[in-house]
C-alpha positions as CSV (number, residue, x, y, z in Angstrom):
1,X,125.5,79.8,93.4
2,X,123.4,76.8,93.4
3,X,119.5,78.6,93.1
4,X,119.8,82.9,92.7
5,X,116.1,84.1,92.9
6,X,115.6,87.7,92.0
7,X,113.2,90.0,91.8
8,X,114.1,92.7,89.2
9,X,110.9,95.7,88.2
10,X,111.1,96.0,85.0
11,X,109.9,99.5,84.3
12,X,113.1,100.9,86.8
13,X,116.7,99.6,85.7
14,X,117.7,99.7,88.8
15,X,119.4,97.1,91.2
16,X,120.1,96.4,94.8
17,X,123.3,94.3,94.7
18,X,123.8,91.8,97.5
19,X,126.9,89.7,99.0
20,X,126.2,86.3,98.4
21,X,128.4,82.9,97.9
22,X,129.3,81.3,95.4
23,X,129.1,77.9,96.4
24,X,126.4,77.4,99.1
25,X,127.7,73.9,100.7
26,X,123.8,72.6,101.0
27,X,124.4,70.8,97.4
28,X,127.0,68.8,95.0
29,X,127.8,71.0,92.6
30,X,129.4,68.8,89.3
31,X,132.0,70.7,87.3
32,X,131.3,71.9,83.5
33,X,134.3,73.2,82.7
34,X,136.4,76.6,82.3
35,X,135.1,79.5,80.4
36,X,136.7,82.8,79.5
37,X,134.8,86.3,79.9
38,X,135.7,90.3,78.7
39,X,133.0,91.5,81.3
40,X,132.4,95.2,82.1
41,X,131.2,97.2,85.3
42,X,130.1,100.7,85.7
43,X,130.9,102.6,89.0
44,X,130.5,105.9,90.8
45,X,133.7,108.0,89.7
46,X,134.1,109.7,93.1
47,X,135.0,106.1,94.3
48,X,138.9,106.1,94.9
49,X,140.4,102.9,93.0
50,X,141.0,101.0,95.8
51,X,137.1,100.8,96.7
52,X,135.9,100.7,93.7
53,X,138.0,97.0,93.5
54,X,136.5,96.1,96.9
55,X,133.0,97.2,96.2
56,X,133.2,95.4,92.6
57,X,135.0,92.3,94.5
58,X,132.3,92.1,97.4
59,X,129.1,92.6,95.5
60,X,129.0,93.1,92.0
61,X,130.9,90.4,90.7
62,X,129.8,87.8,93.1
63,X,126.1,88.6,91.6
64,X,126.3,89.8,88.1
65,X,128.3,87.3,86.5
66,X,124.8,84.9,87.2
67,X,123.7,86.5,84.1
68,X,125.9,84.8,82.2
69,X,124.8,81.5,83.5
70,X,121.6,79.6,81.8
71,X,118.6,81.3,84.3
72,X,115.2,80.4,84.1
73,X,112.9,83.9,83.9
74,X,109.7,84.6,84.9
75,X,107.2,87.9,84.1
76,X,105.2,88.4,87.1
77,X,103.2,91.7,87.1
78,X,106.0,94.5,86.5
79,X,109.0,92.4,87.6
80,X,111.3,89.6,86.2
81,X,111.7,86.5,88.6
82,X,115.1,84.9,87.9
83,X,116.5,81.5,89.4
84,X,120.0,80.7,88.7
85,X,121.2,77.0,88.4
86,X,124.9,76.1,89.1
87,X,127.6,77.9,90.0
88,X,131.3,79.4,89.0
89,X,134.3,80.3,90.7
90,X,136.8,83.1,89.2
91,X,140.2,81.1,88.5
92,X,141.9,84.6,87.3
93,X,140.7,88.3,87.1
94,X,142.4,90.8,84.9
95,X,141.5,94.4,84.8
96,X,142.1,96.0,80.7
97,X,139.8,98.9,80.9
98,X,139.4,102.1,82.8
99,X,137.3,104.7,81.6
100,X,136.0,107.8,82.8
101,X,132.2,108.8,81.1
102,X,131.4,111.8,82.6
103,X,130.7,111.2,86.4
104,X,131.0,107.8,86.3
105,X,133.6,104.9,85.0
106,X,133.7,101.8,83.4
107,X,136.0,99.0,84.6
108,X,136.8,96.0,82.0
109,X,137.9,92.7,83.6
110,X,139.6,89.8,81.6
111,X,138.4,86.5,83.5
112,X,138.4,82.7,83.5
113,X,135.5,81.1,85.0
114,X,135.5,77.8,86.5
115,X,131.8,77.0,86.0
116,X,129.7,74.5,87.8
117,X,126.2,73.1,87.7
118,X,123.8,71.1,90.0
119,X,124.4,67.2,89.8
120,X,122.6,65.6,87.6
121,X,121.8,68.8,85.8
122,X,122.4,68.7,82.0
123,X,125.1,70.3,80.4
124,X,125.4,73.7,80.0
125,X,126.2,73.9,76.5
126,X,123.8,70.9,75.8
127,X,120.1,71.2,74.0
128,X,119.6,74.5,75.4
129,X,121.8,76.6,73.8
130,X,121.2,74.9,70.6
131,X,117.7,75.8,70.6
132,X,117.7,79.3,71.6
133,X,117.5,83.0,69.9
134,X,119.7,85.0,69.9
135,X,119.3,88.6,70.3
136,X,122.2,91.4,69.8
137,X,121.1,94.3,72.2
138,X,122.5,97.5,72.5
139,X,122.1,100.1,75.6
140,X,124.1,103.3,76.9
141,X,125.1,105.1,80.1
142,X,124.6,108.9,80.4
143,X,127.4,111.4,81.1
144,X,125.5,111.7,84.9
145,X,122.3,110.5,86.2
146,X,120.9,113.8,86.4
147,X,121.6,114.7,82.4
148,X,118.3,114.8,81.4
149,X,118.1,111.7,80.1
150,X,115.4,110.0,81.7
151,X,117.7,108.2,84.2
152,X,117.4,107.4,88.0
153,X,118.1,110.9,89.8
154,X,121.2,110.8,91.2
155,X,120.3,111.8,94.5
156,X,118.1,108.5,94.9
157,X,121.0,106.4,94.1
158,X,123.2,104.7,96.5
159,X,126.8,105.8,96.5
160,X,128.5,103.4,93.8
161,X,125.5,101.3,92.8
162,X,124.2,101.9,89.6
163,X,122.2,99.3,86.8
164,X,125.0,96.8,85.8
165,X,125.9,96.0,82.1
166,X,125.2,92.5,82.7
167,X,121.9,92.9,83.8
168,X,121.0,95.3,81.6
169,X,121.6,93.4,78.6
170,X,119.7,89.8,80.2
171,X,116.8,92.4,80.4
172,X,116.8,93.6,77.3
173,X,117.0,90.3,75.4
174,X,114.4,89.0,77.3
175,X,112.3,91.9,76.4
176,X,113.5,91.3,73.0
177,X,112.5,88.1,72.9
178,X,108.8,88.9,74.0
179,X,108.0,85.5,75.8
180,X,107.0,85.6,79.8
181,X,108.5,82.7,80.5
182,X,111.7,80.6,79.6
183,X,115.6,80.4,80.1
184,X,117.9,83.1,79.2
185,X,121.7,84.2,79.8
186,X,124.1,86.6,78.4
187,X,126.8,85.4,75.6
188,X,128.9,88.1,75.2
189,X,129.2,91.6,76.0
190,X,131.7,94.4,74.8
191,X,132.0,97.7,75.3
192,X,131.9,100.0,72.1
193,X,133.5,103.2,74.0
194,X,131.8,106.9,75.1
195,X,129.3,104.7,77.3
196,X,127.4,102.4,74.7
197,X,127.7,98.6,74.9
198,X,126.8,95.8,73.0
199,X,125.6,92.3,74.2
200,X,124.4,89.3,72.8
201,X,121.6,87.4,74.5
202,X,120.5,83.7,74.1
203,X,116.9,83.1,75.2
204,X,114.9,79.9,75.0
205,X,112.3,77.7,76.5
């Protein structure tokens, strides 16, 4: 994806995922090489196996793994403006992890990432990363939206979407970090078991 814009509230955790391409053909995208990924997704348990892989294939993955790409963030009001440069394609996909947690279940995916950027954009790995903070942030998924835990009721939520690990942790460095402004992406992520996860976040001007 050559320019993601999103509008995420911040007060509600809570995101509409859309279909979208990869590789929009309107630009030259330059390649920056291949990058390997443990990266986690949380899904409505009722959903059979075989559509939880679609629904994860068609949506999810095509838009969460922007998260892990350098995006520039803006605060405006009580949302998050995010545009993503460059691009990646999934070269292999590998699930390791399937875990019930309560009504829900968490699906770990081994993958290698060809990764792109715009032409003539700097390096991905270039001044950028060597310049930003780093912030380890930790977050968890109840049992069932309707525990009593402060979550979006159940009934309001569309079958199978629910707030993404990914995203979840790009929020919560950037609130971490405390700037309104700046770039930001997720380093790693990895799932500590019964629902909890664990992410480091890079955030920078």
């Amino acid at each position: 994806m050559n320019k993601v814009t999103r509008y995420i509230p911040i007060g509600v955790i809570f995101f509409v995922l859309l279909s979208c391409s990869a590789f929009p053909s309107a630009r030259v995208e330059e390649p920056s090489g291949k990058q390997e990924a443990r990266v986690f997704w949380v899904l409505d348990g009722s959903m059979s196996t075989e559509s939880a892989e679609m629904f994860l294939e068609r949506y999810l993955l095509p838009t969460s793994l922007a998260a892990m790409l350098w995006t520039e963030f803006t605060l405006q009001g009580n949302e998050v403006r995010f545009d993503t440069q460059g691009g990646y394609r999934v070269v292999r996909k590998q699930r390791v992890l399937t875990e019930p947690i309560g009504a829900y279940v968490v699906h770990g995916y081994d993958l290698i990432i060809d990764v792109t950027r715009p032409s003539g954009a700097p390096p991905a790995a270039g001044s950028r990363a060597q310049s930003a903070d780093s912030y380890v942030v930790r977050f968890s998924y109840p049992e069932s939206a309707d525990s009593g835990s402060g979550s979006t009721p159940k009934a309001v939520q569309p079958s199978g979407v629910l707030p993404q690990p990914l995203q979840q942790a790009l929020l919560a460095g950037i609130r971490e970090d405390g700037r309104t402004s700046g770039k930001a992406r997720v380093q790693l992520i990895e799932y500590l078991g019964s629902g909890r996860f664990r992410a480091t976040v890079l955030v920078g001007d």
